[in-house]
BADRENFI-777395 format. One line per field, with one value per residue (C-alpha): residue in three letters; x, y, z. Coordinates in pm, 1 decimal, padded with zeros to 6 digits. Example, Ala and Ser with C-alpha at 12.3 -4.5 7.8 and 13.67 -1.06 7.14 Angstrom:
BEGIN
residu: Ala	Ser .
x: 01230.0	01367.0 .
y: -00450.0	-00106.0 .
z: 00780.0	00714.0 .
END
This chain:
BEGIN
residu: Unk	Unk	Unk	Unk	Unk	Unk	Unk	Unk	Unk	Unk	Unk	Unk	Unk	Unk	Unk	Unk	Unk	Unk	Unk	Unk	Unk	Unk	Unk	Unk	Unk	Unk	Unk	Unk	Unk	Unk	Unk	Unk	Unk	Unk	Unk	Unk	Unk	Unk	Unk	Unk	Unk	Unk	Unk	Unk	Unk	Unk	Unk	Unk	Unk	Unk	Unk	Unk	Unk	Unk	Unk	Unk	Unk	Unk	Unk	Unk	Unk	Unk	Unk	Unk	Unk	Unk	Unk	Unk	Unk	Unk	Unk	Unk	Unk	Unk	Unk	Unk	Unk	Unk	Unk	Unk	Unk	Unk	Unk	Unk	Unk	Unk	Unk	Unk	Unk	Unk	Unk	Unk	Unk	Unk	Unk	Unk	Unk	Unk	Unk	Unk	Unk	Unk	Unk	Unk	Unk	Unk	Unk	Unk	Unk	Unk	Unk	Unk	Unk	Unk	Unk	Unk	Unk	Unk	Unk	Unk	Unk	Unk	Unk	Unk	Unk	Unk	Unk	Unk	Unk	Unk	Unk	Unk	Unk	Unk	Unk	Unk .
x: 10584.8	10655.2	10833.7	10850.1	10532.2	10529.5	10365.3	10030.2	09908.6	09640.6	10002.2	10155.8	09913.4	09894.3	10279.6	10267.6	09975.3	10131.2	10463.1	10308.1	10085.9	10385.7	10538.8	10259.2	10431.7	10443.6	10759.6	10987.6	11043.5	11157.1	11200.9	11030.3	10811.0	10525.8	10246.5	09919.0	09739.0	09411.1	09214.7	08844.2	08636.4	08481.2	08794.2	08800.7	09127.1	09191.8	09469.3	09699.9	10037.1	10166.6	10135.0	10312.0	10271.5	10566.2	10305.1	10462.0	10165.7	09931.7	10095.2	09869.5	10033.6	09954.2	09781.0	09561.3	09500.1	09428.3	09189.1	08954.9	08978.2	08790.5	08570.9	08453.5	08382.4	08141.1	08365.3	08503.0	08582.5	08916.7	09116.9	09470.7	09729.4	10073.5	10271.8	10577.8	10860.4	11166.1	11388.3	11620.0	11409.3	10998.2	10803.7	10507.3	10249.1	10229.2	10053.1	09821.2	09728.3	09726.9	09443.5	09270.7	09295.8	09131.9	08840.7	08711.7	08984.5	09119.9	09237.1	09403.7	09705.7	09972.5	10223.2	10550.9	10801.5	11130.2	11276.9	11486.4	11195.2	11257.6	10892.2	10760.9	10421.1	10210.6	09810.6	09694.1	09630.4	10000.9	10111.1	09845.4	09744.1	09490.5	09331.4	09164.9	08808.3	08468.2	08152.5	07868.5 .
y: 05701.0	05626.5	05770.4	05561.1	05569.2	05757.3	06089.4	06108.7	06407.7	06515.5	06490.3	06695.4	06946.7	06993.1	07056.1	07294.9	07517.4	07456.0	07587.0	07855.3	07936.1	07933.8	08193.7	08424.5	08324.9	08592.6	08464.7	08793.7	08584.8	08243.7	08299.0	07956.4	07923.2	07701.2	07637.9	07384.9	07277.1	07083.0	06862.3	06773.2	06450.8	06637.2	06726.1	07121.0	07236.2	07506.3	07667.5	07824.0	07989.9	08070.1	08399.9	08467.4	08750.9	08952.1	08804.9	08468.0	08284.1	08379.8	08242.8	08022.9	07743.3	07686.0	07331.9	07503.5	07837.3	07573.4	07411.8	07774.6	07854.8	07487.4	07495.6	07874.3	07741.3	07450.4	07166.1	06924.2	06597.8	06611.8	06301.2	06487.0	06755.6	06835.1	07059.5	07277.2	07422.4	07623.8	07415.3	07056.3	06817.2	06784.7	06927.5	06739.1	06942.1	07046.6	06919.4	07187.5	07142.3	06754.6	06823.3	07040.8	06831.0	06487.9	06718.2	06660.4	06330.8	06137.1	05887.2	06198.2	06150.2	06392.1	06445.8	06662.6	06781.3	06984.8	07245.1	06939.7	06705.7	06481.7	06359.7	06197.5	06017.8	05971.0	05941.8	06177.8	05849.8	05742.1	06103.3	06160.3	05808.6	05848.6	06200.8	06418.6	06364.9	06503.0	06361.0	06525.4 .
z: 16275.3	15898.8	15667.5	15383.8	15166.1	14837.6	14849.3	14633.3	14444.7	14670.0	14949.2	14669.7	14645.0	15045.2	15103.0	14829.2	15012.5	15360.7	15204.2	15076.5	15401.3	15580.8	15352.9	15539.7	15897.3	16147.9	16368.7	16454.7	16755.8	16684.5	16317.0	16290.3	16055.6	15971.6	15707.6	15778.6	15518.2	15662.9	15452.3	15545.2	15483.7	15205.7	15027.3	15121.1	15212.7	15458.3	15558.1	15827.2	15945.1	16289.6	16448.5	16727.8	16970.7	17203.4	17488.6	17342.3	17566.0	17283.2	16997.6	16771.5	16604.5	16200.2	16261.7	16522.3	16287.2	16057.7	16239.9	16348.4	15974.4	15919.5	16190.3	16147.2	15756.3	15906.4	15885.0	16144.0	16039.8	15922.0	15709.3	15665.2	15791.5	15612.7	15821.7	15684.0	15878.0	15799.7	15913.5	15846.9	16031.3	16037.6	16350.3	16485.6	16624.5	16964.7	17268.9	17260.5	16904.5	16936.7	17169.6	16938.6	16659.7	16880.2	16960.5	16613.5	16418.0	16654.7	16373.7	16156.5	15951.6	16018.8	15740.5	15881.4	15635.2	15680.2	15447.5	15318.4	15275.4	15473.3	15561.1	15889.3	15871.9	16204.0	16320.3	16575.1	16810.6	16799.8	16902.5	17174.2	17291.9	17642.8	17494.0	17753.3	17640.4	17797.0	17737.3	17934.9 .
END
């Protein structure tokens, strides 16, 4: 994981719509919130926030709401994902949306930033090396 390279605009412009998705949070539970902002091979941007449920087994993560958003829009090849939490330190996405998110980039750059922006830089490969994969 890296945290050192200078954000571009197109990084700009991503933490700024996962902040703002993640002003749309619905977390009465953990009161953690989180914004996704997903950016496709051909440059569309989609959006999501977490929504969790008193059933907390049916939570959906942002990066995954993200992801359904993209997918029900036609698009599945993804290049980025900045992720925005509420809180001091960046949160990497979870194993269940790590497996998601190989089902369509395996080689996607994950961009994690905290509400004092501090920034942690990682590819989908280095957080879930040996995917589960299934090819019939």
């Amino acid at each position: 994981m890296d945290s050192s390279h200078p954000l571009s605009e197109k990084d700009k412009e991503l933490i700024e719509l996962a902040r703002a998705a993640s002003q749309n949070a619905y977390a009465p539970y953990s009161r953690f919130e989180v914004g996704a902002a997903l950016l496709t091979v051909d440059e569309r941007i989609f959006t999501g926030c977490n929504v969790e449920n008193t059933s907390l087994g049916l939570t959906v993560c942002a990066e995954r709401t993200a992801t359904y958003a993209a997918v029900c829009h036609g698009s599945t090849q993804f290049q980025k994902l900045v992720i925005v939490v509420n809180q001091q330190n960046p949160s990497l996405p979870c194993g269940a949306c790590r497996q998601v998110l190989h089902e369509f980039s395996p080689e996607l750059e994950i961009l994690a930033i905290g509400n004092t922006g501090k920034i942690l830089r990682a590819k989908l490969t280095e957080l879930l090396p040996n995917a589960f994969q299934y090819k019939p």
